[in-house]
ROTI-394775 format. One record per residue: residue in one letter; x, y, z of N, C-alpha, C in turn. Coordinates in steps of 0.2 Angstrom, whole numbers, plus 2048, in hexadecimal, padded with zeros to 3 digits. Layout:
N
aXYZXYZXYZ/...
//
This chain:
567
x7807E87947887EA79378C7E3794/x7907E378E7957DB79179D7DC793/x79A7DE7997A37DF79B7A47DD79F/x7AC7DC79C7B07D979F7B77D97A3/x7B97D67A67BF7D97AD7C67D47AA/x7CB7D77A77CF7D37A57D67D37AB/x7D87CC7AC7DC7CB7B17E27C67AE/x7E97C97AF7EE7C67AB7F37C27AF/x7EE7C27B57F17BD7BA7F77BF7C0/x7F87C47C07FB7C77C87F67CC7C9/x7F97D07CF7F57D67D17EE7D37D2/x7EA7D97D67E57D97DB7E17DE7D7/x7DC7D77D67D57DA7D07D07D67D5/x7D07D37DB7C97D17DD7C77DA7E0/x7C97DF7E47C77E57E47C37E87DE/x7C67E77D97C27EA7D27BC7E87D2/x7BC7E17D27B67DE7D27B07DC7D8/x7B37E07DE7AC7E17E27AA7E77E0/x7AF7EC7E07AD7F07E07AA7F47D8/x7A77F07D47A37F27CF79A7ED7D2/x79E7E77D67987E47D87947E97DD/x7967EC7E17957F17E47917F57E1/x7937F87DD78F7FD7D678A7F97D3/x7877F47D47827F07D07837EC7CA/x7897EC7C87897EA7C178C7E37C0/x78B7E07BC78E7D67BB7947D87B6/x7987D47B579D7D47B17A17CC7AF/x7A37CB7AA7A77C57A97AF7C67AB/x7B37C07AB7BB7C07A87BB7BF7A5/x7C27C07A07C37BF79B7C77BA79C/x7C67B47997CA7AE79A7CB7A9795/x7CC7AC78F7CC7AA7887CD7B2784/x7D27AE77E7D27B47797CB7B3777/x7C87B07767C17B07747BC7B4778/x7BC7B777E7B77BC7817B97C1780/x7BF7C577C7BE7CB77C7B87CE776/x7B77C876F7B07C976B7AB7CA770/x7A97C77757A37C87797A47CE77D/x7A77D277F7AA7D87837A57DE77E/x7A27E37817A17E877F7A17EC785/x7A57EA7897A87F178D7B07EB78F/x7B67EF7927BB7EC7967BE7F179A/x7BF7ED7A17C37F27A37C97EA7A6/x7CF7EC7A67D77ED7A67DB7ED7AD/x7DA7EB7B27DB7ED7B87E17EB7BC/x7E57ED7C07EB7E87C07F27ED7C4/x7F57E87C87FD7ED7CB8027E77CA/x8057E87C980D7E67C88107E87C4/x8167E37C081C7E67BB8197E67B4/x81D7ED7B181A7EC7A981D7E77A6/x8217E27A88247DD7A481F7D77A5/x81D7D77AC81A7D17AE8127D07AB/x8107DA7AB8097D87A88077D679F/x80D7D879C80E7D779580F7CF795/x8137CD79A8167C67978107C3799/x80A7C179D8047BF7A08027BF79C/x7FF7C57997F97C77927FD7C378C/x8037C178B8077BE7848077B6787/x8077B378A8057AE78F8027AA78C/x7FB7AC7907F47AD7917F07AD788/x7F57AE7837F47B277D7EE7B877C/x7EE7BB7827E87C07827EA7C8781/x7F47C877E7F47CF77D7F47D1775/x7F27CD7717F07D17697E97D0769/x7E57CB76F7DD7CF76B7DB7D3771/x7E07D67757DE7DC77A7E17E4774/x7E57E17717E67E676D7E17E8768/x7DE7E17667D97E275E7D37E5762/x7D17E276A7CA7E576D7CB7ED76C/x7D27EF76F7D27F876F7D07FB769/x7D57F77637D17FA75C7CD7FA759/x7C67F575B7C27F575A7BE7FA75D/x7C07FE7627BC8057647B8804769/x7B77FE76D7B37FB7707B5800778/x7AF80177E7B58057827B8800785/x7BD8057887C280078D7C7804793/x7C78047987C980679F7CF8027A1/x7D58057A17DB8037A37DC8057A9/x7DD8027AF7DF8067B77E68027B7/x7EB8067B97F18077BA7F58037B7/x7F87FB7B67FA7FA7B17F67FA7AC/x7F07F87AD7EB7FA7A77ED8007A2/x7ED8047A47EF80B7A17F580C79F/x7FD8097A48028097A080380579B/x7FF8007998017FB7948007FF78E/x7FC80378E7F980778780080B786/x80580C78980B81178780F80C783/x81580E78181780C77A81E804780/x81F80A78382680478A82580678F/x82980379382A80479B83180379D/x8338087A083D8077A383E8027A8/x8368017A88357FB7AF8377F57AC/x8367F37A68387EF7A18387EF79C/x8407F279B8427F37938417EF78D/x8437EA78E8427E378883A7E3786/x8357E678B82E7E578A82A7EA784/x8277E77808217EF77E81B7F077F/x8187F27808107F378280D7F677C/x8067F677E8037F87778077FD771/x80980177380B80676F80580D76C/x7FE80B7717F981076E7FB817770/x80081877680081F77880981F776/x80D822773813824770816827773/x81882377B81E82578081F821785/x82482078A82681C78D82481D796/x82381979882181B7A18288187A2/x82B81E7A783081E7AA83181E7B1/x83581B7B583581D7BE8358257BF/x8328247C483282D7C783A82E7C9/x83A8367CA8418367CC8408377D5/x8458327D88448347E08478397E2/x84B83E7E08508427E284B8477E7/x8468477E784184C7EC83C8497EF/x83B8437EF83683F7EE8358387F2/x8318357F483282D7F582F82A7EE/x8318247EF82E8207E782C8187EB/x82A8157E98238167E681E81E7E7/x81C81F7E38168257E58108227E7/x80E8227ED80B81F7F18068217F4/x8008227F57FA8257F77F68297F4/x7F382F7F97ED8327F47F08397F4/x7EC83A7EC7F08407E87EA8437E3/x7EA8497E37E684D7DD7E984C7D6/x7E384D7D17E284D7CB7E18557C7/x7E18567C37E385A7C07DF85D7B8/x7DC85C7B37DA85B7AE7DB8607A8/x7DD85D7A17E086179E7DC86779B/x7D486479A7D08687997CB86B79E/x7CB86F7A47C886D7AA7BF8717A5/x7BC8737A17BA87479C7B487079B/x7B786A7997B58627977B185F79D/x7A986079A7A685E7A17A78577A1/x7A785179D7A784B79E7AF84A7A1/x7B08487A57B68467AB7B58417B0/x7AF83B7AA7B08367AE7AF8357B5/x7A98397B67A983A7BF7B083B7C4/x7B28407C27B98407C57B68497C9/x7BC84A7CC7BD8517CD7C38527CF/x7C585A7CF7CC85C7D37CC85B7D8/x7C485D7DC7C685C7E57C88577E8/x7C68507E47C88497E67D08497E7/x7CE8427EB7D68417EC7D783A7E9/x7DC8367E57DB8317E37E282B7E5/x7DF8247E57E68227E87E981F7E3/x7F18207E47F681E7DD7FA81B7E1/x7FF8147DE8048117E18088107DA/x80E8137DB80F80F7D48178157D4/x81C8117D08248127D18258157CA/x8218147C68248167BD81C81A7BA/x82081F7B78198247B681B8247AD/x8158287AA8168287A48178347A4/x81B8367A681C83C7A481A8417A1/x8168467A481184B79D81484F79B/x81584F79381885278F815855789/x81285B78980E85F78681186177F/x81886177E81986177981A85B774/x81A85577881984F77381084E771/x80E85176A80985276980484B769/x80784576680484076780383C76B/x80783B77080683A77780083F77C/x80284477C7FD84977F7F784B77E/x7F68487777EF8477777EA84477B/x7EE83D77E7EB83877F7E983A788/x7EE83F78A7EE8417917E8844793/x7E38427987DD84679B7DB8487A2/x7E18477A67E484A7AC7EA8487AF/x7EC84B7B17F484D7B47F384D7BC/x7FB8497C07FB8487C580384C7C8/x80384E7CC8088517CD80C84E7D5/x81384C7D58168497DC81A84A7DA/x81C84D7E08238537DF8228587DD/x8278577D882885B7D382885B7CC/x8258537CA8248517C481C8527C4/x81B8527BD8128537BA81484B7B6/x80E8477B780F8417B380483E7B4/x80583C7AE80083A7AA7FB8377B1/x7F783A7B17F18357B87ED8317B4/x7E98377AE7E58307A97E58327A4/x7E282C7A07E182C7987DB82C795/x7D98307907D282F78D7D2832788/x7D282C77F7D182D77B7CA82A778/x7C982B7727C28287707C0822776/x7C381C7747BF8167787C381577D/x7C981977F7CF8167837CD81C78C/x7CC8197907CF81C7957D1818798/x7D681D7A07DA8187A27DE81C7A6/x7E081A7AF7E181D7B57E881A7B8/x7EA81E7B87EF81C7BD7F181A7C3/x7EB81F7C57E781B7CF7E28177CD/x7E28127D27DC8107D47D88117D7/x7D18137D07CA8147D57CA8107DA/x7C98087D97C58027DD7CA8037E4/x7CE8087E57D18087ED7D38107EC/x7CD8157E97CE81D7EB7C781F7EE/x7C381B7F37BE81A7F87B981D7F2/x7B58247F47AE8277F17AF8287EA/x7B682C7EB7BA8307E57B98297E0/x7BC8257E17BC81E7DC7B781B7DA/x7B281B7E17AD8177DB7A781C7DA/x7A88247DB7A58287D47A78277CE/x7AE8277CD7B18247C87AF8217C3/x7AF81A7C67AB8147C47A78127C0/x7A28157C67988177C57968197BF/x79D8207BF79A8257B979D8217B2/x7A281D7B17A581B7AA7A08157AA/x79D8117AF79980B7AD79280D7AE/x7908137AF7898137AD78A8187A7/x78E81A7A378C81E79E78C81A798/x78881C79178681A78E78E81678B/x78F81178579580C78379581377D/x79281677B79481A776796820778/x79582377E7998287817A0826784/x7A081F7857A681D7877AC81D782/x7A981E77B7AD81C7767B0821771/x7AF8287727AF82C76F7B1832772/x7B78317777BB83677C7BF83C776/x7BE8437747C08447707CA847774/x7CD84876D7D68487717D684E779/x7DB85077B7DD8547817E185877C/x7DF85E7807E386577D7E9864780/x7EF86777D7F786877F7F786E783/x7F586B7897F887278F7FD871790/x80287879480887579980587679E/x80A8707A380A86F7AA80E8717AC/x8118757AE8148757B38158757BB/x81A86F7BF8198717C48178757C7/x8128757CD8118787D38138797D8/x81487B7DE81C87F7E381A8787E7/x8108747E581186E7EC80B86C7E8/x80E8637E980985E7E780485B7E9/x7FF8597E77F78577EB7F98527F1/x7FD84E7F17FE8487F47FC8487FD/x7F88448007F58458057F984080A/x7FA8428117FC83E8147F6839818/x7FC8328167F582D8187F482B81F/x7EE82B8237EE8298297EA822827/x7EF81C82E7EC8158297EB811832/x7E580D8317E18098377E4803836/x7E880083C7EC7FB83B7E67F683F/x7E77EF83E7E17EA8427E67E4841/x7E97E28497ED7D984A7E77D784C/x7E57D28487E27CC8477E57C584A/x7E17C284F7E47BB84E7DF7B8852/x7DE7B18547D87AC8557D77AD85D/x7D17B08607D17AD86A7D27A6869/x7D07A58727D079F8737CC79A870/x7C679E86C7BE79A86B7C1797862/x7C679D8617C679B8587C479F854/x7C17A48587C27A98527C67AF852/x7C67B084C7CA7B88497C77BE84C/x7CB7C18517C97C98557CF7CE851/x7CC7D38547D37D98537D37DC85B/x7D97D885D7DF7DA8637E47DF863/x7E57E38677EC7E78687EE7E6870/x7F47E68717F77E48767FE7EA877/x7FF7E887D8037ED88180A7EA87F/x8107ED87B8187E787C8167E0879/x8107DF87380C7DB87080A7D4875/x8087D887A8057D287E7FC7D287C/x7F87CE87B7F17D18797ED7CC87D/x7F07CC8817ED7C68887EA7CB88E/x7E37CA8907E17CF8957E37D189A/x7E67D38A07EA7D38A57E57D38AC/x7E67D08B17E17CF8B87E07D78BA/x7DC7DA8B97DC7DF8BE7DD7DF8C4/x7DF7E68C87DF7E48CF7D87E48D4/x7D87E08D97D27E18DB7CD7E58DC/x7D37ED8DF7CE7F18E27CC7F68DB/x7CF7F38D47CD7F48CC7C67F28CB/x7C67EC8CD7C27E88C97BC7E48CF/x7B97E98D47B47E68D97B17E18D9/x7AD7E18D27A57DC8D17AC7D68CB/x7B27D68CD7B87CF8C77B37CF8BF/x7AF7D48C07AD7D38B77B37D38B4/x7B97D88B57BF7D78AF7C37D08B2/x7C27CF8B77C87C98B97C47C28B4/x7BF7C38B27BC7BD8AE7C07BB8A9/x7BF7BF8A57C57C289F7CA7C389D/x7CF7C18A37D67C18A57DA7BC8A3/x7DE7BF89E7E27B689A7E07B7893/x7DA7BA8927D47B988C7D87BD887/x7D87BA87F7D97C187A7D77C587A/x7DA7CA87A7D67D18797D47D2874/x7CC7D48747C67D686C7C57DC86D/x7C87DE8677C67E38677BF7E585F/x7BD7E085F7B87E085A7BC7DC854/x7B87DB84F7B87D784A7BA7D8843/x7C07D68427C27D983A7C17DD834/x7BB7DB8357B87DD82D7B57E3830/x7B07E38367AC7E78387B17ED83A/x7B57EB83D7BC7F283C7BE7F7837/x7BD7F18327C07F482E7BD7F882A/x7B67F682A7AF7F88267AE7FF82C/x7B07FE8307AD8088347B580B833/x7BC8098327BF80C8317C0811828/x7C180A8237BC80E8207B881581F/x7B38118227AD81A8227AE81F824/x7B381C82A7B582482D7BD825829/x7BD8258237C28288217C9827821/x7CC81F8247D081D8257D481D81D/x7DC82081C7DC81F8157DF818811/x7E08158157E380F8177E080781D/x7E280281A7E17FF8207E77F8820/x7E77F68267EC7F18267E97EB829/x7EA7E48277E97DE82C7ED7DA82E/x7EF7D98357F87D88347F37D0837/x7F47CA8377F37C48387F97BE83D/x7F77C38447FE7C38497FB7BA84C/x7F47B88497F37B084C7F77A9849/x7F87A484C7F979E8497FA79D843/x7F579F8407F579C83A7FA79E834/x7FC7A68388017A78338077A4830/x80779C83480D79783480B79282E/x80579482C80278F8267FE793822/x7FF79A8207FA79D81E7F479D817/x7F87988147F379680E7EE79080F/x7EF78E8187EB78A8197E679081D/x7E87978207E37998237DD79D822/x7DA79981E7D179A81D7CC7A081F/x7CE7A08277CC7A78297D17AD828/x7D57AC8287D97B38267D77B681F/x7D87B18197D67B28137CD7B2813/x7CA7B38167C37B38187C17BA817/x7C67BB81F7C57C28227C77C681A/x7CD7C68187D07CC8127CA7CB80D/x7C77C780D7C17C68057BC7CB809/x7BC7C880D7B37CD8107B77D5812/x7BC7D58147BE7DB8147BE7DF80C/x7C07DD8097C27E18027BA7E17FF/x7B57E08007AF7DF7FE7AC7E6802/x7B07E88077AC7EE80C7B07F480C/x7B67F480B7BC7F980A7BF7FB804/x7BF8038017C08037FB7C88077FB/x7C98068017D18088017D7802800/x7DD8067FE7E07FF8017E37FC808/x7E47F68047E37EF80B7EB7EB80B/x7EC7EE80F7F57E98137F17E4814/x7F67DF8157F77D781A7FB7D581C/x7FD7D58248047D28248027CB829/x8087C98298087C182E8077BC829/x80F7B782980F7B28258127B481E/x8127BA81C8157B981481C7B7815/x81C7B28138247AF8148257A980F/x8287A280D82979D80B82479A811/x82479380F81E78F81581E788813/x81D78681781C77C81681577B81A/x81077981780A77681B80B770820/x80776F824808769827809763823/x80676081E80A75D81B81175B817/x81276281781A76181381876780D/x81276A80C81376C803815774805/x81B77580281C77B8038187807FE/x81C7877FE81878A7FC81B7927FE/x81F7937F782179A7F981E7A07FA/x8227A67FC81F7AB80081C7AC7FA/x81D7AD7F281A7B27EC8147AE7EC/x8127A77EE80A7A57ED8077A57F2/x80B7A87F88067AB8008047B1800/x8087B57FB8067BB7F88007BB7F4/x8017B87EE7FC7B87E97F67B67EA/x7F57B27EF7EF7B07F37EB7B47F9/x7EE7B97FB7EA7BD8007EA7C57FA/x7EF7C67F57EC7CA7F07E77C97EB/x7E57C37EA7DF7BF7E67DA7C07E9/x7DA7C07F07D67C07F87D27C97F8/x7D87CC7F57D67D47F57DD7D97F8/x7E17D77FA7E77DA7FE7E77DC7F9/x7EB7E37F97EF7E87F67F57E97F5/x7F97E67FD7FE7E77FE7FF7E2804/x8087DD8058087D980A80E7DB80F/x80F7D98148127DD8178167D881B/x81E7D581A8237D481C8277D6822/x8267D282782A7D482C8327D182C/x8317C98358377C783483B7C582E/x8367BE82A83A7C08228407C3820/x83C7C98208417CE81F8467D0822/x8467D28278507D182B8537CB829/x8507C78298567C18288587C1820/x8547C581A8557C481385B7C9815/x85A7D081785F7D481A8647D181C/x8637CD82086B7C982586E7C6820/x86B7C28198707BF8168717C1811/x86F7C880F8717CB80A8787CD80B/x8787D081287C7D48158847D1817/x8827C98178857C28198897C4811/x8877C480B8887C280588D7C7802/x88D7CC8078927D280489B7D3806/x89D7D38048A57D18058A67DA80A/x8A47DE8088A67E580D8A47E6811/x89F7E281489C7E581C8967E8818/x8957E981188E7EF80F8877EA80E/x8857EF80B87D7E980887E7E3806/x8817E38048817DD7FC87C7DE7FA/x87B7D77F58757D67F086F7D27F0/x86A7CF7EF8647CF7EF8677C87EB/x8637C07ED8657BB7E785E7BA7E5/x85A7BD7E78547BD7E284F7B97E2/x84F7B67EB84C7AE7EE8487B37F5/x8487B97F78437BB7FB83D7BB7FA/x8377BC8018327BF7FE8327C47FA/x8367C97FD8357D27FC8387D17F2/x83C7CB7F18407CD7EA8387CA7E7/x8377C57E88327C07E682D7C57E3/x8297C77E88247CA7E98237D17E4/x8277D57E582B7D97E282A7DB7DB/x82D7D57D782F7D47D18297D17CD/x8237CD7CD81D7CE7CB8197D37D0/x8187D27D38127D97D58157E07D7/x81B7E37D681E7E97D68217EB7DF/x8247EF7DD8277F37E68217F47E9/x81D7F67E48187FB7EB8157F57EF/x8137EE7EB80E7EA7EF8147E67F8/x81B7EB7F781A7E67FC81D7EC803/x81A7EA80781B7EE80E8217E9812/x8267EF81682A7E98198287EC822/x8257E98258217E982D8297EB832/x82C7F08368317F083A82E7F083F/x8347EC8438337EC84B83C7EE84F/x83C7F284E8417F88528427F785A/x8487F785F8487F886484E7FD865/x84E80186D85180686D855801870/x85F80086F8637FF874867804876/x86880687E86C80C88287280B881/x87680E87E87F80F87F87F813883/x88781488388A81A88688981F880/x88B82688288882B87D89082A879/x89882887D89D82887989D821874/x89A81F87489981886F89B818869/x8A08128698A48148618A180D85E/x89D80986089D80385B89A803855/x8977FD8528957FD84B891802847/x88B80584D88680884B88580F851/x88C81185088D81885188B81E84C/x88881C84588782284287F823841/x87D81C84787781B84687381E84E/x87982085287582385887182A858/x86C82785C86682D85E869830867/x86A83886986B83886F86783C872/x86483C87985E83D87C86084687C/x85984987C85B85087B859853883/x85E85888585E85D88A85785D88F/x85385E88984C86188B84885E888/x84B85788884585288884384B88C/x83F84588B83D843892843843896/x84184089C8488418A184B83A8A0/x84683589F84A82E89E84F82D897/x85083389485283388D85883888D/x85883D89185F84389286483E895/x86A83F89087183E89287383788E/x86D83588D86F82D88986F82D881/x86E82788087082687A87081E878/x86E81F87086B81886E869816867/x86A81186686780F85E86180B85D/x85F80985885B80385985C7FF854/x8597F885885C7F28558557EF854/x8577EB84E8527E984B8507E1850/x84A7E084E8467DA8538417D584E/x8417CE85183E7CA84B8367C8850/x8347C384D8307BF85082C7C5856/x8287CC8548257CE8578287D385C/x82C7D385C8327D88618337D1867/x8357CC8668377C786A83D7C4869/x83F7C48638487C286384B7C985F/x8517CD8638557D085D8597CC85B/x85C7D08558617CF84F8667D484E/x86C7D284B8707D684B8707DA843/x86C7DF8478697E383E8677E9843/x8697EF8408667F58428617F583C/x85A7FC8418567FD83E85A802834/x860806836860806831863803829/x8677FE82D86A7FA8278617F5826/x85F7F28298587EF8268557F4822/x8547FA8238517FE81F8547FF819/x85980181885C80281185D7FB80E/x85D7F581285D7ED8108587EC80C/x8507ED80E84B7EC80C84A7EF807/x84C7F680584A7FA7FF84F7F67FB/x8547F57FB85A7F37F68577EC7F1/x8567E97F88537E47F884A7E27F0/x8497E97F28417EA7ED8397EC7F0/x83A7EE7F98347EF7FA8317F47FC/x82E7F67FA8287FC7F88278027FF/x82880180282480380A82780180C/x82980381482A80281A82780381F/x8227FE82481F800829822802830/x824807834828807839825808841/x82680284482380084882980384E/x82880585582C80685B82A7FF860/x82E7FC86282C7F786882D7FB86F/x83280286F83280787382A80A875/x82880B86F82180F87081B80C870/x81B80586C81580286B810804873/x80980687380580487780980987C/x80E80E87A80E81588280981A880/x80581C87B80282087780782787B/x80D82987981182B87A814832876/x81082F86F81283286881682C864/x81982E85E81C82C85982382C85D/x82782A85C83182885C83282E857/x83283385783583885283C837850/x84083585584683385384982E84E/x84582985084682284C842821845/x83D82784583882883E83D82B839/x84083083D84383583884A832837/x84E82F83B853829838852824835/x84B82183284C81D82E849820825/x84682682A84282B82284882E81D/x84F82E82285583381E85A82E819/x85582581D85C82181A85981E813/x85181E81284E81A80B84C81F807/x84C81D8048458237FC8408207FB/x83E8198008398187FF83381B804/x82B81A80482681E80982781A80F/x82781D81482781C81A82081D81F/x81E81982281981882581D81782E/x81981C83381A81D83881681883C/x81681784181381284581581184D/x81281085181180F85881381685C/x80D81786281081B866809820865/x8068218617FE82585E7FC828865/x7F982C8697F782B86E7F383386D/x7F183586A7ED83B86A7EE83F860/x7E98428607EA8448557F1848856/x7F284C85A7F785185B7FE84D858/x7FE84485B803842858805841853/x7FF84084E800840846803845843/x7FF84C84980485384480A852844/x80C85184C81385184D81884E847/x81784784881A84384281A84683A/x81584883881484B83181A84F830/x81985383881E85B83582385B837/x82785783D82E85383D831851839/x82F84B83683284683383184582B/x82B84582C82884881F82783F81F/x82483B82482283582281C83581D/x81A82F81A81583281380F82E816/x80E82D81D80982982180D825828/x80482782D806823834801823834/x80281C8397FC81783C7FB815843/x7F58148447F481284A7F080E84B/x7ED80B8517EA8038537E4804858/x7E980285F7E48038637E080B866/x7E380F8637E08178657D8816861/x7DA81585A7D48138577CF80E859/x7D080785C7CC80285D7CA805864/x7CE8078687C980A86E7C281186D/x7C58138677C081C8667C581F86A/x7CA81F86C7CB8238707CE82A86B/x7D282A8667D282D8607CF82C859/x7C98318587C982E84F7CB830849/x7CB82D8437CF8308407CC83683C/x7C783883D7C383E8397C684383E/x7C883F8447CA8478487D2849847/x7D58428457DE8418447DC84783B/x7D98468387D98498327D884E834/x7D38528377D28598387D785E83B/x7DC85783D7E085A8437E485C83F/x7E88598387E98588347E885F82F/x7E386082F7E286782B7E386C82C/x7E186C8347E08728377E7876839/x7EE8718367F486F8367F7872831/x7F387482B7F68748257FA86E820/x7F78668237FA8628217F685F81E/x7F685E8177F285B8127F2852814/x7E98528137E784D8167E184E813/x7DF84480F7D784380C7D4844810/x7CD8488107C68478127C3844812/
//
């Protein structure tokens, strides 16, 4: 078989490509208009803006012989934008046309009940459930989608609907999950990060014959309509800080108040001073990959690598970090955050090097997604600076978050919060009076009668700024990013629970997914959080890296709950 893996030069296609290596199979790029003649299979794979992948492929001169390859009948596998090029435009960008094979437009979801991006794992649907061949899929799967513009199914536009061969449901819109004519199929989730479910998928389209590939007959014109509740699963995600011991190498640490230096125990602790040895030492909590390779297994739906070491102050020089994301995306079929260091940067010699190629280099590395911390208050601070009313202002289009954003889309970028709680008086009329939280009756005792906000923190929760968590949060969506991770410097490391307070304060003020953080301290907290607050995912660190909680047991707890959650 000669196939081939075409890349139009953004978005994260090294995951495509282990993971057919995985599956046993060799493949080429396409790196010339002249290998699509050698091509007798293609797949298309690819995340960002429809403007930016059409303009690459017109570039590159590789988007009229990707159109003559389709016509030739040969097959071809489109995964997310892969699949929406084949529609006629995008509202994502209007000026632009895409193939024009499928006669309708991908539109943005509506958020009115919703977060957008549509973010996580979510069931499928099929139009013919009849039709044994289904491309190794199935209903009970759960599958992962990120993505802000859908192409909408519409059973009465007959020529379009033909093309349709399962349906996805969020919210309360039905929109096209995949496509499969004669030679064309094509997904709007990604297998290569939808763990088992994905590379059945795979398996099944690249070991069957090139002529059953080619020869997908139309979809019947069903109607869809809404269901009273959609597949979408809430994510539980394994967080891992990375950074170098004393020796040089990369461990994964978690630290109390982000101290990850060992503490002397007391004597009558520590009789035979084995832990006084180790006092001062990073704390290892085991090794990156191998973390992530058992969080994985057990069912982690997510993972994250936040890179809290040195290096993150020159990260295109740091070797071992980009090491660790390769060998990691080689063992994990989910998706992979990275945080620490996406920013603008000067090497030691002087060569700079902006945040969109510190980006595009741990996404070439296998990252899915990168995750922006301080950076980001201070884009906020001077966006905020630019505004003549005291409100948001406007974005001038030189951030990571705008940068990043605008070739590889809203969902690739996570923005990392570090929150702290300040006490006022409960009569407190200052700036960020509409933003007070006040302690309840019959709740802790340290917390009855008072009252407080929280203010946002840079450099780790070591310097604040004069930013509440909620203007940062509405900043950074205005702004263009995808996610918000919400971290407590209150709760880090009490295993206490979640901040329900300050989750569901920032979950009323975005439309974007919200991911809960710090405080995990038993699965019980997970529920809590789910059913309080409607975040679309929470994480935790050290309960995992000790075993003290796992996550087969967070998921079961999760079920046993009524709270929908991958298996």
């Amino acid at each position: 078989m000669g196939l081939y893996l075409l890349d139009y030069g953004a978005g994260n296609v090294r995951s495509l490509a282990n993971t057919i290596k995985k599956l046993g199979y060799e493949f080429e790029w396409i790196s010339s208009p002249a290998d699509f003649h050698k091509a007798t299979s293609l797949i298309f794979p690819g995340v960002g803006a429809f403007g930016t992948a059409i303009e690459g492929l017109e570039s590159r001169g590789l988007l009229q012989p990707l159109r003559e390859y389709i016509d030739s009948g040969k097959p071809y596998f489109g995964i997310c934008i892969g699949m929406q090029v084949l529609f006629r435009s995008s509202s994502e960008s209007p000026s632009t046309l895409g193939l024009g094979l499928i006669p309708c437009s991908i539109d943005e979801f509506d958020n009115a009940d919703k977060s957008v991006p549509h973010m996580g794992w979510n069931s499928v649907e099929f139009l013919d459930p009849t039709d044994k061949a289904h491309e190794g899929m199935d209903e009970s799967s759960h599958y992962y989608f990120v993505h802000s513009y859908r192409a909408r199914y519409d059973c009465d536009n007959a020529d379009a609907a033909q093309w349709v061969h399962a349906t996805t449901q969020y919210g309360q819109e039905v929109f096209v999950a995949t496509v499969r004519k004669g030679n064309v199929f094509g997904t709007q989730f990604h297998p290569e990060k939808s763990g088992g479910a994905g590379l059945q998928l795979l398996r099944a389209w690249l070991g069957s014959s090139e002529s059953a590939r080619s020869a997908a007959p139309p979809a019947p014109r069903v109607p869809r309509p809404p269901k009273a509740q959609d597949g979408l699963t809430k994510r539980i995600i394994a967080c891992m800080d990375v950074r170098s011991n004393d020796a040089g190498d990369l461990v994964v640490t978690k630290g109390d108040q982000y101290d990850v230096r060992e503490k002397a125990p007391a004597p009558s602790a520590d009789p035979e001073g084995l832990q006084a040895r180790t006092a001062g030492a990073v704390r290892n909590l085991g090794k990156p990959v191998a973390l992530a390779a058992r969080y994985f297994a057990a069912g982690a739906d997510e993972l994250c690598l936040m890179n809290i070491t040195s290096f993150r102050h020159s990260p295109l020089l740091d070797q071992p970090m980009l090491a660790v994301v390769r060998a990691a995306a080689e063992e994990v079929f989910v998706p992979l955050t990275i945080g620490g260091g996406i920013k603008d940067t000067v090497d030691p010699d002087g060569t700079p090097h902006p945040a969109l190629e510190v980006a595009g280099e741990y996404f070439r590395a296998g990252a899915d997604k990168v995750s922006i911390a301080t950076e980001a208050v201070f884009a906020v601070e001077k966006m905020r600076a630019r505004a003549s009313d005291g409100g948001l202002g406007e974005g001038d289009g030189t951030s990571a978050i705008e940068t990043i954003a605008k070739t590889y889309g809203r969902q690739a970028v996570v923005v990392s919060v570090d929150p702290r709680r300040v006490y006022v008086e409960p009569s407190y009329d200052g700036p960020y009076k509409d933003e007070l939280i006040y302690g309840k009756a019959d709740g802790p005792e340290a917390e009855r009668g008072r009252a407080w906000w929280y203010q946002c923190t840079v450099k780790g929760g070591r310097e604040n700024r004069p930013l509440s968590v909620v203007q940062l949060a509405k900043g950074v969506e205005k702004l263009g990013a995808g996610e918000i991770l919400l971290n407590s410097i209150d709760r880090d490391g009490t295993g206490l629970g979640f901040d329900i307070n300050l989750v569901n304060l920032v979950r009323r003020s975005v439309r974007i997914p919200v991911v809960a953080s710090s405080g995990a301290g038993k699965a019980d907290h997970f529920v809590e959080v789910f059913q309080q607050t409607g975040v679309e995912a929470a994480l935790a660190a050290g309960i995992f890296h000790r075993e003290e909680v796992g996550i087969q047991e967070v998921k079961d707890t999760l079920i046993a709950a009524k709270i929908n959650a991958r298996r």
